[in-house]
VOVEXGU-831484 format. One record per residue (C-alpha): residue number from 1; x, y, z. Coordinates in Angstrom, 3 decimals. Layout:
// VOVEXGU-831484
pt num=NUM | px=X | py=Y | pz=Z $
...
This chain:
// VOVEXGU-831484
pt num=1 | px=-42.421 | py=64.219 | pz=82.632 $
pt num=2 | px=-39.657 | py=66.461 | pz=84.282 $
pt num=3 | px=-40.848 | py=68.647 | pz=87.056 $
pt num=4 | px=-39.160 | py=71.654 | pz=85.547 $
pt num=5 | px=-39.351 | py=75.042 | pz=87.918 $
pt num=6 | px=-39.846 | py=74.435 | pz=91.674 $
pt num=7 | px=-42.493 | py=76.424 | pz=93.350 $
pt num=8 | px=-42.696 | py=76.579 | pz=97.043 $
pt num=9 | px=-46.398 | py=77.669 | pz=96.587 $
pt num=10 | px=-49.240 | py=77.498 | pz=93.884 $
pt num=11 | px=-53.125 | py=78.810 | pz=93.611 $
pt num=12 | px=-55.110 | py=75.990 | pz=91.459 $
pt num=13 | px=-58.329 | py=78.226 | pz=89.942 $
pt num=14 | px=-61.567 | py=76.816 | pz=89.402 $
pt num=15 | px=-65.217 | py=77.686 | pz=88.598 $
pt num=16 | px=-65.937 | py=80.819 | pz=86.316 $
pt num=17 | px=-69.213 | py=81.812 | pz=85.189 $
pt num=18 | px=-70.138 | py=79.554 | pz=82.100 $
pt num=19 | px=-71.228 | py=76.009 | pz=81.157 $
pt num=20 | px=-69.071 | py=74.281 | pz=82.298 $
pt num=21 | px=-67.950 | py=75.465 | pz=85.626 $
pt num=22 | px=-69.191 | py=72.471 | pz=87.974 $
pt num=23 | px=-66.680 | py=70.287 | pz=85.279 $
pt num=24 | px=-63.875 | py=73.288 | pz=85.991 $
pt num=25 | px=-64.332 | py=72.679 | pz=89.590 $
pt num=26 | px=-63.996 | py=68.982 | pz=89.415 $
pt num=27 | px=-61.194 | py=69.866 | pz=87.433 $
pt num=28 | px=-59.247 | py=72.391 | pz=89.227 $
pt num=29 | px=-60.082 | py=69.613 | pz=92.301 $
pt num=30 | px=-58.357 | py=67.044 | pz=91.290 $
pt num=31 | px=-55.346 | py=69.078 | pz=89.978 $
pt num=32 | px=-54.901 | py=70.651 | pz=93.697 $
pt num=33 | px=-55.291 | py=67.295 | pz=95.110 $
pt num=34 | px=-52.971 | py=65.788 | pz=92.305 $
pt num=35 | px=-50.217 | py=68.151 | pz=93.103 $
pt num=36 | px=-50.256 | py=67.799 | pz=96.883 $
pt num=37 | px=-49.885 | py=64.182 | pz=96.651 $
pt num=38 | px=-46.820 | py=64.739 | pz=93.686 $
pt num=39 | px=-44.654 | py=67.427 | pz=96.035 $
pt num=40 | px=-46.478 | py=67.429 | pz=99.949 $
pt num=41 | px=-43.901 | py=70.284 | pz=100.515 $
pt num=42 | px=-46.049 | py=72.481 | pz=97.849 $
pt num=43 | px=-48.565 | py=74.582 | pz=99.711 $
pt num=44 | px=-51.641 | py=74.538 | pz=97.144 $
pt num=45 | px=-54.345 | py=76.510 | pz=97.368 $
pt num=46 | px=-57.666 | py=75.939 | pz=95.724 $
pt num=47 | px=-59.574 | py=78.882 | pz=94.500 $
pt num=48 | px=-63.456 | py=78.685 | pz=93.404 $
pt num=49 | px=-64.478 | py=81.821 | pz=91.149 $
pt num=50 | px=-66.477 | py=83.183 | pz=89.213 $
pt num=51 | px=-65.419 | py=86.116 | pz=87.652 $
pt num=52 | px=-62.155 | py=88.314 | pz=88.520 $
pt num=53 | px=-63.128 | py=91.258 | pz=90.618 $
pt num=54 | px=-61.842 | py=94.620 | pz=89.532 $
pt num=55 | px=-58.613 | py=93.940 | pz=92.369 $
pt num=56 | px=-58.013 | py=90.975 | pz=89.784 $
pt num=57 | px=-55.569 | py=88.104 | pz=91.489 $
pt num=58 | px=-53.810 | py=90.421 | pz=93.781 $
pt num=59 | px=-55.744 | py=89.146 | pz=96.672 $
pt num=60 | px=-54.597 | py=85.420 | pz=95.809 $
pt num=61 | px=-50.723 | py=84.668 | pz=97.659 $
pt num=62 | px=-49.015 | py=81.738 | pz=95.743 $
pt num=63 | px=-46.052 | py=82.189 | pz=93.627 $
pt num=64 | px=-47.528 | py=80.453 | pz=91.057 $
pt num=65 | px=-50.998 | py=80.401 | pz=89.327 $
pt num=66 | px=-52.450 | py=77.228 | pz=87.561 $
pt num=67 | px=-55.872 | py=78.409 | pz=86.223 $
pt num=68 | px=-58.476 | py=75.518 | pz=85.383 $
pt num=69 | px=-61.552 | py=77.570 | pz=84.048 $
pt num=70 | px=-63.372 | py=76.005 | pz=81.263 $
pt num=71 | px=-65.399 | py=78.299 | pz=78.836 $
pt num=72 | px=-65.402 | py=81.606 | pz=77.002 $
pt num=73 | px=-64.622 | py=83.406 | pz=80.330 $
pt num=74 | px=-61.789 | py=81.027 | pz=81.845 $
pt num=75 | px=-60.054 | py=79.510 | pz=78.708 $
pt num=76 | px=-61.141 | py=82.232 | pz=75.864 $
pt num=77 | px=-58.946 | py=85.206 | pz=76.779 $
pt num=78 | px=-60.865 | py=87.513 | pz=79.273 $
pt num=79 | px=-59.073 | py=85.317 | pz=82.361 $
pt num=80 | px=-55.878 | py=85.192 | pz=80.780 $
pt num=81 | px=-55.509 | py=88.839 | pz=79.655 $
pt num=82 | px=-55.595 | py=89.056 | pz=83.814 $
pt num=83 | px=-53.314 | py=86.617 | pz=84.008 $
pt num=84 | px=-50.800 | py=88.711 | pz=82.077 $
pt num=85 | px=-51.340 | py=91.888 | pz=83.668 $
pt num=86 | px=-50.615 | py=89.994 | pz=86.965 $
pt num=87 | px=-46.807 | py=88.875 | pz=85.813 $
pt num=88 | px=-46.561 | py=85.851 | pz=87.766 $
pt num=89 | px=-46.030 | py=82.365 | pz=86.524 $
pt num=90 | px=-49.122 | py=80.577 | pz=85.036 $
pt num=91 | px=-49.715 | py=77.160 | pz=83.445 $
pt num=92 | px=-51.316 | py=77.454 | pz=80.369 $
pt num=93 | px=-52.071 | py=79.305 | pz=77.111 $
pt num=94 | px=-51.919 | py=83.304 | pz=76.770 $
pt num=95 | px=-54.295 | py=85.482 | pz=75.649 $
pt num=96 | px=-54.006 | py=85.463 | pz=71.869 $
pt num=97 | px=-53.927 | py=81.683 | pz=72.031 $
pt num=98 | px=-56.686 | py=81.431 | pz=74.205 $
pt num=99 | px=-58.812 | py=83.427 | pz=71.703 $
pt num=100 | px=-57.610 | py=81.976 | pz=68.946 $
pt num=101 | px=-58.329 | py=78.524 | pz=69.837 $
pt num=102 | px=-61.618 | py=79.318 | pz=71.420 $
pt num=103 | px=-62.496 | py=80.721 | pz=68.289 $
pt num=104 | px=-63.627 | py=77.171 | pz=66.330 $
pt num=105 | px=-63.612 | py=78.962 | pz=62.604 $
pt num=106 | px=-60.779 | py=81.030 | pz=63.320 $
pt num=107 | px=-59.063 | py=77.496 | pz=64.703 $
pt num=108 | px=-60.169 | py=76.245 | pz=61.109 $
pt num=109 | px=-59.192 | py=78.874 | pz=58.884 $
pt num=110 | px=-55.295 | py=78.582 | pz=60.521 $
pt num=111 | px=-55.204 | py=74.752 | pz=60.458 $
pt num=112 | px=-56.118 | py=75.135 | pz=57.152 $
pt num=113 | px=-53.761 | py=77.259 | pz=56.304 $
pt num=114 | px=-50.609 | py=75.165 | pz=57.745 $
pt num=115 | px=-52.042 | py=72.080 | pz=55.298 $
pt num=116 | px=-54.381 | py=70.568 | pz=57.867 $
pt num=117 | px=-58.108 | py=68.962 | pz=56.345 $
pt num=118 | px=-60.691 | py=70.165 | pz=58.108 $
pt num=119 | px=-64.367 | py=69.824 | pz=57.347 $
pt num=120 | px=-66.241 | py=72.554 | pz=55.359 $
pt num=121 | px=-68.080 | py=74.892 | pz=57.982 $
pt num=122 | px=-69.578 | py=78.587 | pz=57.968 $
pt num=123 | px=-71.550 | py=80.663 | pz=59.895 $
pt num=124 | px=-75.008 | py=79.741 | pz=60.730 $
pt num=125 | px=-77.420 | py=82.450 | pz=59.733 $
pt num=126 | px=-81.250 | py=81.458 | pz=60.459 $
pt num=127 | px=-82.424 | py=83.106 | pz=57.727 $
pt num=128 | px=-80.836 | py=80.950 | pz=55.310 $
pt num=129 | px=-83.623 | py=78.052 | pz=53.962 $
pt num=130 | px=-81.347 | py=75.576 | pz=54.342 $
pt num=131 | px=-77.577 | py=74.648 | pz=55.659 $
pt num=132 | px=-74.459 | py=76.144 | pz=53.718 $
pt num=133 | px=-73.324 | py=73.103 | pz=53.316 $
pt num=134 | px=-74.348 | py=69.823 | pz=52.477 $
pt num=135 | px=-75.926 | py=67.695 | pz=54.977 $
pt num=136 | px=-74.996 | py=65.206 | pz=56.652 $
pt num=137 | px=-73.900 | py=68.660 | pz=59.386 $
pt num=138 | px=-73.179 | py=69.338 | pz=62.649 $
pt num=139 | px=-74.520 | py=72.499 | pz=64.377 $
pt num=140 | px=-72.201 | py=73.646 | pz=67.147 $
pt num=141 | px=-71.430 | py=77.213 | pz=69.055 $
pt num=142 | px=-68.348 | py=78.633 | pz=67.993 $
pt num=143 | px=-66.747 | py=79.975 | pz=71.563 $
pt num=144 | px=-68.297 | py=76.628 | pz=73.726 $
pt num=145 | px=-66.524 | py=74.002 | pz=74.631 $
pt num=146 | px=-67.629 | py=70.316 | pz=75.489 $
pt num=147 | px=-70.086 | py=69.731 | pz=73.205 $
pt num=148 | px=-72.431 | py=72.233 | pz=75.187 $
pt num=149 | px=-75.097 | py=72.916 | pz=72.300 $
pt num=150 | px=-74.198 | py=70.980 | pz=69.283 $
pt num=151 | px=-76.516 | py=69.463 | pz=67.752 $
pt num=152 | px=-76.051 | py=66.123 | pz=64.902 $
pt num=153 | px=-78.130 | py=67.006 | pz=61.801 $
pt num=154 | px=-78.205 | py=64.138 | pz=59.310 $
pt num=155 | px=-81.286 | py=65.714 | pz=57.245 $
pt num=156 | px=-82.335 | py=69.298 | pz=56.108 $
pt num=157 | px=-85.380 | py=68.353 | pz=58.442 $
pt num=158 | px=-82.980 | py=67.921 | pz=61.373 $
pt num=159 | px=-81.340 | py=70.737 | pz=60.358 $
pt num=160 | px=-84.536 | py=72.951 | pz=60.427 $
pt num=161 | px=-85.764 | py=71.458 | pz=63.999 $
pt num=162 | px=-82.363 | py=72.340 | pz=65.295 $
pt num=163 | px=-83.073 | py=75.871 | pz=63.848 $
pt num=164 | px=-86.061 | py=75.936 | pz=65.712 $
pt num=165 | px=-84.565 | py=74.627 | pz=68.579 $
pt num=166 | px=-81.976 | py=77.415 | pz=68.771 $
pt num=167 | px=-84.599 | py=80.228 | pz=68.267 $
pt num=168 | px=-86.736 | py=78.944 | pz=70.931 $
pt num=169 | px=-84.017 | py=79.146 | pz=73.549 $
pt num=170 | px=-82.985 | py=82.442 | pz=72.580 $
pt num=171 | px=-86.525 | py=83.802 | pz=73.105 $
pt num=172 | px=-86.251 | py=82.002 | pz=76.039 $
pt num=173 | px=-82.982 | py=83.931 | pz=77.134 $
pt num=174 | px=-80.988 | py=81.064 | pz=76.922 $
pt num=175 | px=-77.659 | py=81.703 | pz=75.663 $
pt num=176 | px=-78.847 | py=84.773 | pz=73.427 $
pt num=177 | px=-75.155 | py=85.715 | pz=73.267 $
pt num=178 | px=-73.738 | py=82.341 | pz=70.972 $
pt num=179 | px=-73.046 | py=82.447 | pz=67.709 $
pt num=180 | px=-73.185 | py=78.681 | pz=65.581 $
pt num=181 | px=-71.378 | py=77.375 | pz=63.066 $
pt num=182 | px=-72.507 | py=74.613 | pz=60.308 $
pt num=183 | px=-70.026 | py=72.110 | pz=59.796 $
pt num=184 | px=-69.950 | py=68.903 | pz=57.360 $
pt num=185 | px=-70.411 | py=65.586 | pz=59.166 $
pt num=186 | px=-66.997 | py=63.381 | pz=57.788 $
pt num=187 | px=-67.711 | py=59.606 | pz=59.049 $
pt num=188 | px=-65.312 | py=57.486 | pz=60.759 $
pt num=189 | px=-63.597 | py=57.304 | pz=63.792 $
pt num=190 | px=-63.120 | py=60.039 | pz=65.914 $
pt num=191 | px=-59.754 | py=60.070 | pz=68.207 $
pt num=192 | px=-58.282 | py=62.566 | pz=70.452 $
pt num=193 | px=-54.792 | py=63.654 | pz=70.499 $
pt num=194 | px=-53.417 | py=65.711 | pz=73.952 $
pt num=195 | px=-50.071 | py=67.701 | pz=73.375 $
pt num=196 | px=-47.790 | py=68.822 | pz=76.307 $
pt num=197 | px=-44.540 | py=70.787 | pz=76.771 $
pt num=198 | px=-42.449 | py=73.859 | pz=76.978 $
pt num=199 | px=-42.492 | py=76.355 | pz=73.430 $
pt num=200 | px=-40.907 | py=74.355 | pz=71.334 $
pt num=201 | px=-40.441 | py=71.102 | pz=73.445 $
pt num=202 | px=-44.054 | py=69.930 | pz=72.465 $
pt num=203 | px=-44.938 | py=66.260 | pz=72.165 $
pt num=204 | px=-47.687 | py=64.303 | pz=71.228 $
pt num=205 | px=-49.291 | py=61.922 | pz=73.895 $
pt num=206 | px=-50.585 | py=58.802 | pz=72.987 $
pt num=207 | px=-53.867 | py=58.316 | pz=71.152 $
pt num=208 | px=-57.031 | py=57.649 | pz=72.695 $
pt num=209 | px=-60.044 | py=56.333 | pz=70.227 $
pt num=210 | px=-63.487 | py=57.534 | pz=71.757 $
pt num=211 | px=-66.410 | py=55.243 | pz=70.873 $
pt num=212 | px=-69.717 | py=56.290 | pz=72.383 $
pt num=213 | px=-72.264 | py=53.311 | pz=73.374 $
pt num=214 | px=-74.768 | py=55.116 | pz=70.832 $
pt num=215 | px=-75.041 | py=58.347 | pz=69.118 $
pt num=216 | px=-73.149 | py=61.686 | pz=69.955 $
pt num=217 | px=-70.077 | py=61.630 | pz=72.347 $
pt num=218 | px=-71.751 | py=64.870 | pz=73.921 $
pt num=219 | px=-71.419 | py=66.310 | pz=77.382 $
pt num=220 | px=-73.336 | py=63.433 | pz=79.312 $
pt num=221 | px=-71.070 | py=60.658 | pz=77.302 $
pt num=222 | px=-68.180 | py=62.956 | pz=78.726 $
pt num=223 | px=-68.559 | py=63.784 | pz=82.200 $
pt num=224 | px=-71.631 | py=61.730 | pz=83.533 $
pt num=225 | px=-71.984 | py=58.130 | pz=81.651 $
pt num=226 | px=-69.798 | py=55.570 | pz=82.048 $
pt num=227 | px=-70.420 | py=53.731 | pz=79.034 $
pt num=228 | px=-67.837 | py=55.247 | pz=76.303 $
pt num=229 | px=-65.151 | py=53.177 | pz=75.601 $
pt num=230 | px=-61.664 | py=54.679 | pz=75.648 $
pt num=231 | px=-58.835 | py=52.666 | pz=73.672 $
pt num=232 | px=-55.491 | py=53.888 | pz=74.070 $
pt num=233 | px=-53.071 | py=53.719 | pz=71.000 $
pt num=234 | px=-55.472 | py=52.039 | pz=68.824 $
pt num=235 | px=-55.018 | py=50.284 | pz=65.234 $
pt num=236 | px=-55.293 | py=53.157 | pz=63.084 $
pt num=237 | px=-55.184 | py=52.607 | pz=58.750 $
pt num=238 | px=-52.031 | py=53.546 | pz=57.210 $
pt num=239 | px=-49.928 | py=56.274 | pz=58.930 $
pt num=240 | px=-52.596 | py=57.817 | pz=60.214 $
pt num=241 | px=-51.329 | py=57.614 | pz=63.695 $
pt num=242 | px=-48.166 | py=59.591 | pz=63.197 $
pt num=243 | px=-50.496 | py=62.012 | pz=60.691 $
pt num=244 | px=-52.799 | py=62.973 | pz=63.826 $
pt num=245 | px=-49.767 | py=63.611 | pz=66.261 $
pt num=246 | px=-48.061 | py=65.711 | pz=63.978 $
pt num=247 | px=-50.966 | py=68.200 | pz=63.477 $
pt num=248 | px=-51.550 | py=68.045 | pz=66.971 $
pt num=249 | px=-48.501 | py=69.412 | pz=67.733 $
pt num=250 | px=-48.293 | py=71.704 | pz=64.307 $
pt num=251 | px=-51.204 | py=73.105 | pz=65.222 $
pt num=252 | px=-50.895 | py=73.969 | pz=68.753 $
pt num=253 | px=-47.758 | py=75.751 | pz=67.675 $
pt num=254 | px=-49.419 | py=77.867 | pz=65.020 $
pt num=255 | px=-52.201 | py=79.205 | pz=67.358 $
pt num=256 | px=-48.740 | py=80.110 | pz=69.573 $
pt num=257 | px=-50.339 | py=77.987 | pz=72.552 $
pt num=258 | px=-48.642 | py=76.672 | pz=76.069 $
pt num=259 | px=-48.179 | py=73.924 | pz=78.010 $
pt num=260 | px=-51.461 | py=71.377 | pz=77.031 $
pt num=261 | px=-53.639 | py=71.240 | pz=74.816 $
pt num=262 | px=-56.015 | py=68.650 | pz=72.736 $
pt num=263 | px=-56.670 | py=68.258 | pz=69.662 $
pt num=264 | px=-60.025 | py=66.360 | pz=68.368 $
pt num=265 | px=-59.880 | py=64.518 | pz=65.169 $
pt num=266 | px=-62.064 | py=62.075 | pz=63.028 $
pt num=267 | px=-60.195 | py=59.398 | pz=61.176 $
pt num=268 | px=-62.108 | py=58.811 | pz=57.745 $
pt num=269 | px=-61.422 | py=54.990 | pz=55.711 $
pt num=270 | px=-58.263 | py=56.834 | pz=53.825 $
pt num=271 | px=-57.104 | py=57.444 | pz=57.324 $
pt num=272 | px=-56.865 | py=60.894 | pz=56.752 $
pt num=273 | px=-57.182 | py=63.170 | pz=60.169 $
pt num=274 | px=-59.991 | py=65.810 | pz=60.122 $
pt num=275 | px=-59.666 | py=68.597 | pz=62.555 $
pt num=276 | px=-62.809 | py=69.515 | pz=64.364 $
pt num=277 | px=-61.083 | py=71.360 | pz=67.286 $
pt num=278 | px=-58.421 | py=72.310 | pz=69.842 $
pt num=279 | px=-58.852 | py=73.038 | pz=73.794 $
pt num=280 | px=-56.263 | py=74.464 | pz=75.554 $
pt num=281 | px=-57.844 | py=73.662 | pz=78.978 $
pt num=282 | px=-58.506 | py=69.951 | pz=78.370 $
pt num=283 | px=-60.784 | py=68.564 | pz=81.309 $
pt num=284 | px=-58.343 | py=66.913 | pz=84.304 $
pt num=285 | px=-61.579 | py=64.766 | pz=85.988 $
pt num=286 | px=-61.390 | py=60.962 | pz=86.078 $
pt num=287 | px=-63.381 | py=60.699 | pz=82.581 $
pt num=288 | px=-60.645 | py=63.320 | pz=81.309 $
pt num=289 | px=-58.670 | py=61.941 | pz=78.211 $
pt num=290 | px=-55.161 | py=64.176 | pz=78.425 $
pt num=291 | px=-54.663 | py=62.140 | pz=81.635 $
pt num=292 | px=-55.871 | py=58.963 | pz=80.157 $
pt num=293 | px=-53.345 | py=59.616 | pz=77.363 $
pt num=294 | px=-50.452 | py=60.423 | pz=79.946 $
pt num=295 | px=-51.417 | py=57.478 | pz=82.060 $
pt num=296 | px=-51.003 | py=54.846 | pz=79.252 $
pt num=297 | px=-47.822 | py=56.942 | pz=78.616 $
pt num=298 | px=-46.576 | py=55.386 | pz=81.921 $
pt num=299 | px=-47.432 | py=59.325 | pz=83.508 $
pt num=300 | px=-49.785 | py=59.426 | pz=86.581 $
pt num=301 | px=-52.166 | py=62.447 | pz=87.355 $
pt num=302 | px=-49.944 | py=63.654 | pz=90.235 $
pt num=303 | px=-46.609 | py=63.482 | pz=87.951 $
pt num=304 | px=-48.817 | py=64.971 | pz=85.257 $
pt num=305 | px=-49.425 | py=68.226 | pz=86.848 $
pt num=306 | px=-46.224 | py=69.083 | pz=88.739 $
pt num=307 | px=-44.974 | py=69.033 | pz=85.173 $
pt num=308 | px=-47.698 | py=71.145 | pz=84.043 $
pt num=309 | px=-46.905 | py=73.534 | pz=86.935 $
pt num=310 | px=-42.990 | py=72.812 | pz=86.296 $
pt num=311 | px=-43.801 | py=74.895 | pz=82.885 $
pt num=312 | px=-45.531 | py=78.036 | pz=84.066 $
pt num=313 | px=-44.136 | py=81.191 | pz=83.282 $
pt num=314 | px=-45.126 | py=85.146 | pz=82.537 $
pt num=315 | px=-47.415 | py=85.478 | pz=79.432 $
């Protein structure tokens, strides 16, 4: 990966206020620690936040900003539209990007409309009796991000004890603020699909097949286990391979986003790819998978983000 634009200083960001900031953190970690090791001339900075205050980033000195937030706050707009108002270089997505992809339905409704399959899905409302759609289902926030309260539902009685589930935290205050979708379960093989490059430069990284021990690749699987099995480039049916790239990169153009981003598929026995998502802040920790990808690629972590920051520019 070329380094692109030199920077003789950058601000790595980390933190923010939701779910997943102690992964953002690890995140926005090893990204400083990655760059200083690619360039030891680059002063980094590491930044832990939470939220912007009103002053926004004017009390931050680099010449370049390489945000690492994940969540509704960092990755789903509100941290970018400060971004932009600041006007210096950032790695990353923009604001309407950042919403868009956030956004899982809205992420749906444009795949769908460039010719991507995605599974059936639709808001959940608990007053319905049962799912919208047919079960097998997964129940999953719409602005969340690894896996943080979805919920497998292979029965309308699993279905109904998620319901119950849901309502039960939100009396409890728990996230009273989410709104689910209900989307059909498609069975086979789910892979992941990491895209980098300038606007219009994009490329597909290699694939990486994710195959839990048991059950749900969900947040402890992710960031905590270490018994999911990662194969790089695997044996996929037909041309399903070069089918899962492509709308990788298709669709991370047509939500107009920057930089990274990864795409999360499941490979059915036609080997056709269904979309369940895109992230443009893909996790950068050792379990991460857009560095896994870029590794088998023959790209190391530190080479990996000096390109990333080699990108940034004004939203």
């Amino acid at each position: 990966m070329s380094p692109g634009r030199r920077f003789g200083s950058v601000a790595v960001l980390g933190g923010g206020p939701d779910g997943e900031r102690e992964v953002s953190i690890r995140s926005a970690t090893a990204i400083a620690q990655a760059l200083r090791t690619a360039d030891p001339a680059l002063r980094v900075t590491l930044h832990i936040i939470d939220r912007l205050p009103a002053a926004g980033l004017s009390d931050i000195d680099a010449e370049a900003l390489f945000p690492y937030l994940h969540g509704p706050y960092g990755e789903g707009g509100p941290l970018q539209d400060a971004l932009a108002a600041d006007g210096r270089p950032f790695v990353g997505s923009g604001p309407r990007a950042a919403r868009l992809a956030m956004d899982k339905l809205a992420t749906k409704l444009l795949a769908a409309g460039i010719g991507l399959s995605t599974p059936r899905a639709a808001v959940l409302n608990p007053r319905d009796a049962g799912p919208p759609v047919q079960t097998p289902v997964v129940v999953k926030p719409v602005h969340e991000g690894s896996t943080l309260g979805l919920r497998l539902c292979p029965t309308a009685e699993a279905y109904s004890a998620a319901l119950g589930d849901i309502a039960r935290q939100r009396q409890a205050g728990l996230s009273p603020e989410r709104t689910y979708m209900v989307e059909s379960m498609v069975p086979g093989r789910e892979i992941t699909v990491g895209v980098t490059g300038r606007p219009g430069q994009e490329q597909a990284l290699p694939i990486i097949e994710i195959i839990p021990r048991e059950g749900l690749y969900d947040f402890d699987a992710k960031y905590t286990r270490s018994d999911t099995r990662y194969v790089p480039g695997p044996s996929l049916p037909g041309d399903a391979a070069h089918r899962a790239q492509r709308a990788a990169v298709d669709l991370h153009r047509a939500l107009g986003c920057r930089h990274v981003s990864r795409s999360d598929f499941i490979i059915d026995a036609a080997g056709t790819p269904w979309l369940l998502e895109i992230n443009t802040t893909p996790g950068m920790t050792d379990h991460s998978l857009v560095p896994k990808a870029a590794a088998h690629a023959g790209v190391g972590m530190p080479a990996l983000c000096l390109g990333l920051l080699g990108m940034a520019e004004p939203a």
